[in-house]
MARBA-3410 file (N, C-alpha, C, O; in Angstrom, 1 decimal):
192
46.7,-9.8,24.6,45.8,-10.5,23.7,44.6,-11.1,24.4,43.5,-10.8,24.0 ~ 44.7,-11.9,25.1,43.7,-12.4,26.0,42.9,-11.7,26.7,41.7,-12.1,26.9 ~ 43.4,-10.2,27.5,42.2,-9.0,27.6,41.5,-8.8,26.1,40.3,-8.9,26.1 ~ 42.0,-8.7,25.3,41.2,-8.3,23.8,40.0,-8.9,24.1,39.0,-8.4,24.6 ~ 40.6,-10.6,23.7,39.5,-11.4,23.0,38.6,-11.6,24.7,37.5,-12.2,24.7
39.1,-11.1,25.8,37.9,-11.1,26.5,37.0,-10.0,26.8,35.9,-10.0,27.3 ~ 37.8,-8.9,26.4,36.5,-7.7,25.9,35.6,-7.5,24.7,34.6,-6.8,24.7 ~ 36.2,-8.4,23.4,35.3,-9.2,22.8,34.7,-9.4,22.9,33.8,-8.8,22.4 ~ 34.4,-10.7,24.0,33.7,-12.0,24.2,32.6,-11.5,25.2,31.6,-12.1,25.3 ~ 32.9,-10.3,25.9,32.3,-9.4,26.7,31.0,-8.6,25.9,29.9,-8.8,26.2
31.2,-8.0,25.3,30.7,-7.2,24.4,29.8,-7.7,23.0,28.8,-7.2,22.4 ~ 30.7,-9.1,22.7,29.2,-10.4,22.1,28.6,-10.7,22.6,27.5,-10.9,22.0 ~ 28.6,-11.0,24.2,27.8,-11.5,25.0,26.7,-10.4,25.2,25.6,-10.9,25.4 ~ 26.8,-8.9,25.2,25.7,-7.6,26.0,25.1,-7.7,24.7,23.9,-7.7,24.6 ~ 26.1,-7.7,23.5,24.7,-7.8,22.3,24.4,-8.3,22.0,23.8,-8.0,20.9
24.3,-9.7,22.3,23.2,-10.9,22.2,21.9,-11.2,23.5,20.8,-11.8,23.5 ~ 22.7,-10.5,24.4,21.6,-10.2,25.2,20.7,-9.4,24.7,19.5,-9.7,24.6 ~ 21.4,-7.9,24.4,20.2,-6.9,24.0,19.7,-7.2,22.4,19.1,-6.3,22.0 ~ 19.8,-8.0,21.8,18.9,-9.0,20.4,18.3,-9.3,21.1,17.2,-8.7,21.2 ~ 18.6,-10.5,21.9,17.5,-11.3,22.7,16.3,-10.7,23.3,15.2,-11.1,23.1
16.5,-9.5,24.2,15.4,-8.8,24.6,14.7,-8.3,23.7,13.4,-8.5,23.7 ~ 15.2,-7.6,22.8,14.6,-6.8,21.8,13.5,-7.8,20.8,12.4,-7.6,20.3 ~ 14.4,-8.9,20.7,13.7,-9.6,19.2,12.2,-10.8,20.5,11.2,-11.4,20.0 ~ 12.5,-10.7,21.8,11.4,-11.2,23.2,10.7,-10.0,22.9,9.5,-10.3,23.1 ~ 10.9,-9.0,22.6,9.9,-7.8,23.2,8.6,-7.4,21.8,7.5,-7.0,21.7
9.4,-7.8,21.0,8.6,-7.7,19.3,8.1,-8.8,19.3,7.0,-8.8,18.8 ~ 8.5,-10.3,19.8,7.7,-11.4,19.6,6.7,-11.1,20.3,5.7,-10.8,19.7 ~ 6.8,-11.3,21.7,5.5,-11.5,22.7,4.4,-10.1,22.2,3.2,-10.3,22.1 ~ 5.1,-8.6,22.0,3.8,-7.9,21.9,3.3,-8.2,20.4,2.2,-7.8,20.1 ~ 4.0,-9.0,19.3,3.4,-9.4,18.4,2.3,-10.0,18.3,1.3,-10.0,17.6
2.8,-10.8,19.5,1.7,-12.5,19.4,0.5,-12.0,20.9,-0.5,-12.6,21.2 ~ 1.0,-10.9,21.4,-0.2,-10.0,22.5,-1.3,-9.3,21.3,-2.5,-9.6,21.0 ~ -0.3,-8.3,20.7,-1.5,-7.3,20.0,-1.9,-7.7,18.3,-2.5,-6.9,17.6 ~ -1.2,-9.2,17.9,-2.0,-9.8,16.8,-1.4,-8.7,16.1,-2.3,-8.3,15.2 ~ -0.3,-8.0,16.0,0.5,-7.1,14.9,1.6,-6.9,15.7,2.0,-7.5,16.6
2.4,-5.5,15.1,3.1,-5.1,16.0,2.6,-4.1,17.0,1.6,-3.4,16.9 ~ 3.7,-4.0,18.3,3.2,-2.5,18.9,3.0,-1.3,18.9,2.1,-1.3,18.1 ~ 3.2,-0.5,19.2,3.3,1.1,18.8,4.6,1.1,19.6,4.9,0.6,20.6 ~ 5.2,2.0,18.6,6.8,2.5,19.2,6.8,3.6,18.9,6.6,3.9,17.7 ~ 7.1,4.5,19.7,7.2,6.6,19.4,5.8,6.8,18.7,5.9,7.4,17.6
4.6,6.4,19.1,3.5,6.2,18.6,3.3,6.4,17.3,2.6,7.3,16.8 ~ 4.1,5.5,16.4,4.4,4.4,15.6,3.7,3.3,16.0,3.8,2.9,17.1 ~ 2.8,2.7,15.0,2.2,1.1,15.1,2.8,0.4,13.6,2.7,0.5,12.4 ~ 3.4,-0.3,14.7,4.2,-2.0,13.7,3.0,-2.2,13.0,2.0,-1.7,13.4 ~ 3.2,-3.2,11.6,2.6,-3.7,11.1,3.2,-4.6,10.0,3.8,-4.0,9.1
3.0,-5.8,10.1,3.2,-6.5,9.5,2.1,-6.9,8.2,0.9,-7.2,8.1 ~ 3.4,-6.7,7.1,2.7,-7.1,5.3,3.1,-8.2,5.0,4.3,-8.4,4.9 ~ 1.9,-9.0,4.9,1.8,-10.1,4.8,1.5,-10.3,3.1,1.6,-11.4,2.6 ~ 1.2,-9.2,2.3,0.9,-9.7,0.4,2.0,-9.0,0.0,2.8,-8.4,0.5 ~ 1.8,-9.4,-1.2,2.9,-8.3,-2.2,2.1,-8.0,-2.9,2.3,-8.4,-4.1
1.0,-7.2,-2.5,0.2,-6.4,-3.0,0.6,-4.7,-3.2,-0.1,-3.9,-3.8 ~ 1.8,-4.4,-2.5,2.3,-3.4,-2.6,4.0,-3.2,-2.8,4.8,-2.4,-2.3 ~ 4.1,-4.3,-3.7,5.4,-4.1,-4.3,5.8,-3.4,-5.5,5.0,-3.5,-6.5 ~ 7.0,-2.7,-5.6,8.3,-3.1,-4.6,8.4,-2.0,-3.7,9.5,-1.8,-3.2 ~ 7.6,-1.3,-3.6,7.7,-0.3,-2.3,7.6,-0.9,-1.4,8.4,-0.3,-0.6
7.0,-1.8,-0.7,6.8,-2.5,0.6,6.8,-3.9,0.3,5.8,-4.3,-0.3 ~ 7.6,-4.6,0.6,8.0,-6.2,0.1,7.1,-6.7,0.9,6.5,-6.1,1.8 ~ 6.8,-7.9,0.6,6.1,-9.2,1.4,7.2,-9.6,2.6,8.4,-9.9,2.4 ~ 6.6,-9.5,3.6,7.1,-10.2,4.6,8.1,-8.9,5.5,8.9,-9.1,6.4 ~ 7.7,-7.8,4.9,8.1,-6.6,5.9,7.2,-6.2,6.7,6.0,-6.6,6.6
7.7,-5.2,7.7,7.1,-4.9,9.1,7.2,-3.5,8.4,8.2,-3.2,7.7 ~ 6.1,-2.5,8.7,6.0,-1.1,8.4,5.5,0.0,9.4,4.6,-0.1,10.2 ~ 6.2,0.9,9.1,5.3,2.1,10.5,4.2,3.0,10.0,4.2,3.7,9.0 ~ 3.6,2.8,10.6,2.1,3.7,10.6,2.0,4.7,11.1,2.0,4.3,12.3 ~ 1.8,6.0,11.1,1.4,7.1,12.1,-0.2,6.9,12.2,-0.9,6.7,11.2
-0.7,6.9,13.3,-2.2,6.7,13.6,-2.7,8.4,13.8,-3.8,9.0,13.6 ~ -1.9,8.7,14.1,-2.3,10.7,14.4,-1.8,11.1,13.0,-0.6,11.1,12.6 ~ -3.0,11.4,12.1,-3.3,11.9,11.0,-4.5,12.6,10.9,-5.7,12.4,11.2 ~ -3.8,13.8,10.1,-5.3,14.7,9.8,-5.9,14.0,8.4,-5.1,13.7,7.5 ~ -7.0,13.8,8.2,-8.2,13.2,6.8,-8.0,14.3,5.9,-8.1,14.0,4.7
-7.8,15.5,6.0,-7.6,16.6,5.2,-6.7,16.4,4.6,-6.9,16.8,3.4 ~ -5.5,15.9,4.9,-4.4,16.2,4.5,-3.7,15.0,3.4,-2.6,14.9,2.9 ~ -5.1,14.1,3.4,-4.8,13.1,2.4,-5.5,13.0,1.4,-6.6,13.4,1.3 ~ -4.7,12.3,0.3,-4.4,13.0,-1.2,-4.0,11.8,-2.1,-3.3,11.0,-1.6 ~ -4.4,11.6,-3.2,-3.9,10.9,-4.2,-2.5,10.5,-4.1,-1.7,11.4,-3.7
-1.9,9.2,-4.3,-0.5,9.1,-4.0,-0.2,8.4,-2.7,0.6,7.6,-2.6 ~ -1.0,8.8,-1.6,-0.8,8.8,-0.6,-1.0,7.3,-0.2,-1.8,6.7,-0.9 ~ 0.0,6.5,1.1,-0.2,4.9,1.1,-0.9,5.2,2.7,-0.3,5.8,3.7 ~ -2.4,4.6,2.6,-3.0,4.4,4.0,-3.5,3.0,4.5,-4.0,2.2,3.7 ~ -3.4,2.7,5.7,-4.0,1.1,5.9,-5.1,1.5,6.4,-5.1,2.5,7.1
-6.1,1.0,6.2,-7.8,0.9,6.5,-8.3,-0.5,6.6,-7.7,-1.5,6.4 ~ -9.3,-0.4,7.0,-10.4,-1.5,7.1,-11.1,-1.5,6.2,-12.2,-0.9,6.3 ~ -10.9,-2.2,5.1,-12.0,-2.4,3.8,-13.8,-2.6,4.4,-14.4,-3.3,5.3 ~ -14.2,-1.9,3.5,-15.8,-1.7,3.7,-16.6,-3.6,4.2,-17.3,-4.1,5.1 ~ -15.9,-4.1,3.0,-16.6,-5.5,3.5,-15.7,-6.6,4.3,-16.0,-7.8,4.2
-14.4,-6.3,5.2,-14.2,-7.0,6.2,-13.6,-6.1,7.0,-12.5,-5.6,6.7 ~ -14.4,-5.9,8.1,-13.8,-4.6,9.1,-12.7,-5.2,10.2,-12.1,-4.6,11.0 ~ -12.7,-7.0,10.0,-11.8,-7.4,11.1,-10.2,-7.5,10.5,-9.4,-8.0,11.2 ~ -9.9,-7.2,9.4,-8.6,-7.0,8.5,-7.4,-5.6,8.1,-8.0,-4.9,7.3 ~ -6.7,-5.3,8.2,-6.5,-3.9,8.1,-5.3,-4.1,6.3,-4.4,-5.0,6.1
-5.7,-3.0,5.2,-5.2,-3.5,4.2,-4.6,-1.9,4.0,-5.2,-0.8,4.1 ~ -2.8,-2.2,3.6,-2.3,-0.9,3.5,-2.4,-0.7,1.7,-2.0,-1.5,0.9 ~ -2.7,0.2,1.5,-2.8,0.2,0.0,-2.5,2.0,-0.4,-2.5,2.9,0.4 ~ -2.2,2.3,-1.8,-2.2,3.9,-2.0,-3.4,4.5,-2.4,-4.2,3.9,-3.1 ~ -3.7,5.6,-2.0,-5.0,6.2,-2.9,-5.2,6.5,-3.9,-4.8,7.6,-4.1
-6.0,5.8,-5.3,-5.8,5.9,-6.2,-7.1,7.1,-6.6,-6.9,7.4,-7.8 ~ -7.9,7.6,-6.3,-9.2,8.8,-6.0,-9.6,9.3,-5.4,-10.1,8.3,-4.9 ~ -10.1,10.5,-4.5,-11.3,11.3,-3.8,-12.0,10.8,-4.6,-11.8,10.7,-5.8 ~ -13.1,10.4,-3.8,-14.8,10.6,-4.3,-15.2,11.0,-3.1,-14.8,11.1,-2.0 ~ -16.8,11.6,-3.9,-18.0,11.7,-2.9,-18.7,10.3,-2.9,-18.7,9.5,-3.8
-19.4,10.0,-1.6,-19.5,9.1,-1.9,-21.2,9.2,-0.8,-20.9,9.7,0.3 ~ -22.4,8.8,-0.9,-23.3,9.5,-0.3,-22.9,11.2,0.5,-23.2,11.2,1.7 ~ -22.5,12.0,0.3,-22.3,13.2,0.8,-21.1,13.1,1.3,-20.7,14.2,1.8 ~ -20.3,12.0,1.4,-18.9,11.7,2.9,-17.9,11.6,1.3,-18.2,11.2,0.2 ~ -17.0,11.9,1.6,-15.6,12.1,1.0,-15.2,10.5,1.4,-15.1,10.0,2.6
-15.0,10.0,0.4,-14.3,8.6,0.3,-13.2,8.4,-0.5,-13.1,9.1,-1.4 ~ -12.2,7.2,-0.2,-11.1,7.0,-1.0,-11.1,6.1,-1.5,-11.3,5.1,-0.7 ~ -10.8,5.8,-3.2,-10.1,4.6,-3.7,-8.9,4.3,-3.7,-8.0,5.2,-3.8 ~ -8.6,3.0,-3.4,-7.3,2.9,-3.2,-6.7,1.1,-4.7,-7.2,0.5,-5.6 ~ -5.7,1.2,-4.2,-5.2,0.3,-5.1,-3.6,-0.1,-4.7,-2.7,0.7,-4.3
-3.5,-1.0,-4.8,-2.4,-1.9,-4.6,-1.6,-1.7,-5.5,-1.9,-1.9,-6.7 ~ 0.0,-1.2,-5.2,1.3,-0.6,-6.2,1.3,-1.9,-7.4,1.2,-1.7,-8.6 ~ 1.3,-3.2,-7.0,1.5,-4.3,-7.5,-0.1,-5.2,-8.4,-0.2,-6.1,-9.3 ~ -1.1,-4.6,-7.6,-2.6,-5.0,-8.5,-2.6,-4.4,-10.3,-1.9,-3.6,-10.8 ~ -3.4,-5.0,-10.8,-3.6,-4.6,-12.4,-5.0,-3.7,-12.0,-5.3,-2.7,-12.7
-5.8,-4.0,-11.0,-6.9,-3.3,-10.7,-6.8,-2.6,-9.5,-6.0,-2.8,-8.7 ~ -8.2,-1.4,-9.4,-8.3,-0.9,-7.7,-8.7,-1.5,-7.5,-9.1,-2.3,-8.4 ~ -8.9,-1.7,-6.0,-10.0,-2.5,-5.6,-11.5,-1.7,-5.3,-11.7,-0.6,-5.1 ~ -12.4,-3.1,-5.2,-13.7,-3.0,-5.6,-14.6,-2.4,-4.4,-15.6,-3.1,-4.1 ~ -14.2,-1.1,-3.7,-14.6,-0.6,-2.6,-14.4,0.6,-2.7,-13.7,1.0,-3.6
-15.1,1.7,-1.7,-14.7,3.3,-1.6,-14.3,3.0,0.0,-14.9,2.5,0.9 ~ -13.3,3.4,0.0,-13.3,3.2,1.4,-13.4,4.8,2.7,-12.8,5.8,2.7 ~ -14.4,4.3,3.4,-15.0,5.6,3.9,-13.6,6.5,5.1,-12.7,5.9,5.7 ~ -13.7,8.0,5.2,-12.9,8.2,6.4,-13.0,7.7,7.8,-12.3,7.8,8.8 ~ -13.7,7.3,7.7,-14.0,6.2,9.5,-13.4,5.0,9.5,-13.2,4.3,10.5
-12.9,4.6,8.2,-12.4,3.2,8.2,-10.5,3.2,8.1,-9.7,2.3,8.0 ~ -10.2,4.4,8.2,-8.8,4.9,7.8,-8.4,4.6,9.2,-8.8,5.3,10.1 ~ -7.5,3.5,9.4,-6.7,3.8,10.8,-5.4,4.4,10.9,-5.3,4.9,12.0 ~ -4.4,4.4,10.1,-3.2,5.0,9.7,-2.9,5.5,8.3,-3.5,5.2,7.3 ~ -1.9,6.3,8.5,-0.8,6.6,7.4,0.4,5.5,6.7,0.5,4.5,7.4
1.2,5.4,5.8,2.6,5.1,6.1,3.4,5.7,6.1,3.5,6.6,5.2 ~ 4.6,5.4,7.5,5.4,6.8,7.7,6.1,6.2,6.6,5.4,7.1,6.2 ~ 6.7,5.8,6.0,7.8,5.7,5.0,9.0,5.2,5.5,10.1,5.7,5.3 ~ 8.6,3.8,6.5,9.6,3.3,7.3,9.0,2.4,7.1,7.8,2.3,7.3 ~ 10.0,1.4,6.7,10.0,-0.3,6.8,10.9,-1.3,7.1,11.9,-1.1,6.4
11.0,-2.1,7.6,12.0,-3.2,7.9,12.3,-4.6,7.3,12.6,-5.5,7.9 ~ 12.1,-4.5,6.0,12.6,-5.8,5.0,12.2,-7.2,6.3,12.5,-6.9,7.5 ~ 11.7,-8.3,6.0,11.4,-9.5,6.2,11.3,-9.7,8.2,11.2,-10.9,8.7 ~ 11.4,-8.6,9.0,10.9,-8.8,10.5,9.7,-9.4,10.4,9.3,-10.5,10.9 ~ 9.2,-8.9,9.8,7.0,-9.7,9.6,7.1,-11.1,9.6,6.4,-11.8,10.3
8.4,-11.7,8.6,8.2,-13.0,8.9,8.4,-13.6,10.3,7.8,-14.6,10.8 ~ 9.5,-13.0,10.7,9.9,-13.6,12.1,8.7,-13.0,12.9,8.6,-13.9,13.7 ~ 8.0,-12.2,13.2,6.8,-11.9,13.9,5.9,-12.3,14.3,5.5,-12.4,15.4 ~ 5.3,-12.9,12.6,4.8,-14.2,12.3,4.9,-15.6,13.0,4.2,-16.2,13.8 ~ 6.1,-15.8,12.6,6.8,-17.1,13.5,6.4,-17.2,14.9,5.7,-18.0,15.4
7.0,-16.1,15.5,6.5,-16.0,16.9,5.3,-15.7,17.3,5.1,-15.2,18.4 ~ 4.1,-15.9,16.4,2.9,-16.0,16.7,2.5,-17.5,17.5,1.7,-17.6,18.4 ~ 3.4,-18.5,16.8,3.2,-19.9,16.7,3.8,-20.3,18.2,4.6,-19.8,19.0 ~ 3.3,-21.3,18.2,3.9,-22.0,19.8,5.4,-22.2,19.5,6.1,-21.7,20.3 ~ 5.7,-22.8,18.7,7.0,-23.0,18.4,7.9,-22.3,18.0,9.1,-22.6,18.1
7.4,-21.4,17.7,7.9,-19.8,17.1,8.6,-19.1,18.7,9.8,-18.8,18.8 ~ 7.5,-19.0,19.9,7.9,-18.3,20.6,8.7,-19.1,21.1,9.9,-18.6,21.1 ~ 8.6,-20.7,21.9,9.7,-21.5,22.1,10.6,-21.5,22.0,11.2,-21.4,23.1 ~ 11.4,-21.5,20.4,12.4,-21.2,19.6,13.0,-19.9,20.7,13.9,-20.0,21.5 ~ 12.4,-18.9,20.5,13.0,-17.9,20.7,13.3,-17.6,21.7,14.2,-16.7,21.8
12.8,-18.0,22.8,13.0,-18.2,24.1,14.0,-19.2,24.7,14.7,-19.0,25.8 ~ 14.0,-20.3,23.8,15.1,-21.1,24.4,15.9,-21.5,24.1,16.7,-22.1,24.8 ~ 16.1,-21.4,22.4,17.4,-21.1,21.9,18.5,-20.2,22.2,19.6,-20.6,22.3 ~ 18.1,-18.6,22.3,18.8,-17.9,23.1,19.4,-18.1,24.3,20.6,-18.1,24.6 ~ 18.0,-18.4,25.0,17.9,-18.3,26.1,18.8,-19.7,26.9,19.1,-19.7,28.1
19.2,-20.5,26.0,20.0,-21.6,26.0,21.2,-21.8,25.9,21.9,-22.7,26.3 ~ 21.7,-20.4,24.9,23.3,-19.9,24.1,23.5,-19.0,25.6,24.6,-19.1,26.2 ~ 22.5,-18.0,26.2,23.3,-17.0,27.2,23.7,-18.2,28.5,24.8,-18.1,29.0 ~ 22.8,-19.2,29.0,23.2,-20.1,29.9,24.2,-20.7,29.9,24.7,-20.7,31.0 ~ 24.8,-21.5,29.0,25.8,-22.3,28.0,27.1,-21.1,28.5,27.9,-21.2,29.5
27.0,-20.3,28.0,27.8,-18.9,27.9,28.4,-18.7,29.2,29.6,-18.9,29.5 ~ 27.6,-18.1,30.1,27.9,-18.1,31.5,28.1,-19.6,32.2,28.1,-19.5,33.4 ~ 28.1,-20.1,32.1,28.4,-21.5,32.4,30.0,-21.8,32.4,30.8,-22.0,33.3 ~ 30.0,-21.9,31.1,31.7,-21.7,30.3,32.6,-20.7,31.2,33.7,-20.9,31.6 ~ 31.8,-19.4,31.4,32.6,-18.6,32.2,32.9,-18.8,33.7,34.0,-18.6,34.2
32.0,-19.2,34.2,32.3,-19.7,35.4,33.3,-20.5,35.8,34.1,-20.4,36.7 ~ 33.0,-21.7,34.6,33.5,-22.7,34.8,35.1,-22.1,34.7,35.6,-22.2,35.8 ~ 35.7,-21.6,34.1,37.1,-21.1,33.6,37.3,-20.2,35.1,38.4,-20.5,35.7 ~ 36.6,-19.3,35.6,36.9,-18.6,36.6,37.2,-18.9,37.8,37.8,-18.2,38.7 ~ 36.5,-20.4,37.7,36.6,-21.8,39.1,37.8,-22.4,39.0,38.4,-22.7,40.0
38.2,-22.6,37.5,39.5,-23.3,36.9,40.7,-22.8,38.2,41.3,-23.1,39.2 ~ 40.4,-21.4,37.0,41.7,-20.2,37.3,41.6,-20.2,39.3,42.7,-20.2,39.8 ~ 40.8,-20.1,39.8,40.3,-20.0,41.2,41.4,-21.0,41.4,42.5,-20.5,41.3 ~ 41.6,-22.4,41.6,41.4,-23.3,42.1,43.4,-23.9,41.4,44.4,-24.6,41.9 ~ 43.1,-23.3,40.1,44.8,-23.3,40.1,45.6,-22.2,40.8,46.8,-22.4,40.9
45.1,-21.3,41.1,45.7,-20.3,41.7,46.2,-21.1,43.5,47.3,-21.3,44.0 ~ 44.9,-21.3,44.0,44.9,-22.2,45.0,45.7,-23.2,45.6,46.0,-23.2,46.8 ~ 46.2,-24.3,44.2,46.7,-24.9,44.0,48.5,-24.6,44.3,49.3,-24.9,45.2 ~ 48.8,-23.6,43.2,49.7,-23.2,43.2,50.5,-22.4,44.3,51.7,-22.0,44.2 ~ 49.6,-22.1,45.3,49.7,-21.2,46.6,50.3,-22.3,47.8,51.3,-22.4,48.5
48.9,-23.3,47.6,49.6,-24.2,48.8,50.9,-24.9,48.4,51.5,-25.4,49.3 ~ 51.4,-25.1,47.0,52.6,-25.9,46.9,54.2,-25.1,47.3,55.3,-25.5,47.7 ~ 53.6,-23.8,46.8,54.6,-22.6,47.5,54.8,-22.8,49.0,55.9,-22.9,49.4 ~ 53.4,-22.7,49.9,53.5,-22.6,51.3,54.1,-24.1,51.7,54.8,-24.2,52.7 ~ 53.7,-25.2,50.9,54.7,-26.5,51.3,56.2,-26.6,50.7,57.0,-27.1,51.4
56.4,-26.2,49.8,58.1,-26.2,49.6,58.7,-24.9,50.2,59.7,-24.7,49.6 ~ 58.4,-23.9,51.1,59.3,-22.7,51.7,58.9,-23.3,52.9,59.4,-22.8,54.0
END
């Protein structure tokens, strides 16, 4: 029984480590690249409206393919771009028309959850991704969080405070056992 619950306790311990790295490796390139990273060149991206609900909730993280052909997109289709009049924002929305638009093929787009399109064409130069049709329900928030001083703190030293705590306890039990073993050795070599 006590092998069990220490291959258990073994095995809670490697996957809270490997959380911890993982949920360190999404924070810091969050709060590095001001979104998420690229993974299998996949770019994270955190939705921050529910402007595209209920296909993409508020407060999900979504994947983007950035290697996209412009040809190949079509009404229906959900792209994040840089709206014409703030190029420092990226807004994932569906396309709701082709137009021409001075001679250049432009798209309207519109939000699943808006009553209206919005009030822009947006040009093919402004298209930075696709959506692959992968999302992660509410990561954005915690992403978010660790944008913040306190956010990353948190995450660093709460963990980082449970794995110390953790091996600590173990030691400490290992020194026990050490030490009664010890114990029990010299009282044998003084009563024989």
């Amino acid at each position: 029984m006590r092998t069990a619950l220490k291959i258990f306790g073994q095995i809670i311990f490697y996957l809270l480590l490997a959380l911890f790295v993982i949920l360190l490796i999404f924070g810091v390139a969050s709060r590095i690249y001001g979104g998420g990273p690229a993974i299998f060149g996949q770019r994270m991206l955190i939705v921050m409206s529910g402007s595209m609900e209920p296909k993409i909730h508020t407060g999900s993280v979504i994947f983007d393919n950035p290697n996209f052909q412009i040809s190949s997109l079509k009404v229906g289709n959900i792209i994040t771009f840089k709206p014409p009049t703030n190029p420092n924002i990226l807004i994932t929305h569906r396309i709701y028309r082709v137009v021409k638009q001075n001679g250049q093929e432009g798209f309207m787009t519109k939000g699943d959850a808006n009553a209206v399109q919005d009030g822009w064409v947006v040009p093919t130069k402004n298209i930075v991704a696709t959506y692959d049709h992968l999302t992660i329900p509410y990561l954005g928030y915690y992403l978010e969080f660790i944008k913040t001083k306190m956010g990353l703190a948190m995450v660093l030293i709460i963990p980082g405070a449970f794995l110390i705590v953790s091996q600590i306890l173990s030691l400490t039990r290992i020194l026990r056992k050490e030490t009664l073993e010890k114990k029990n050795t010299v009282e044998i070599k003084t009563e024989g």
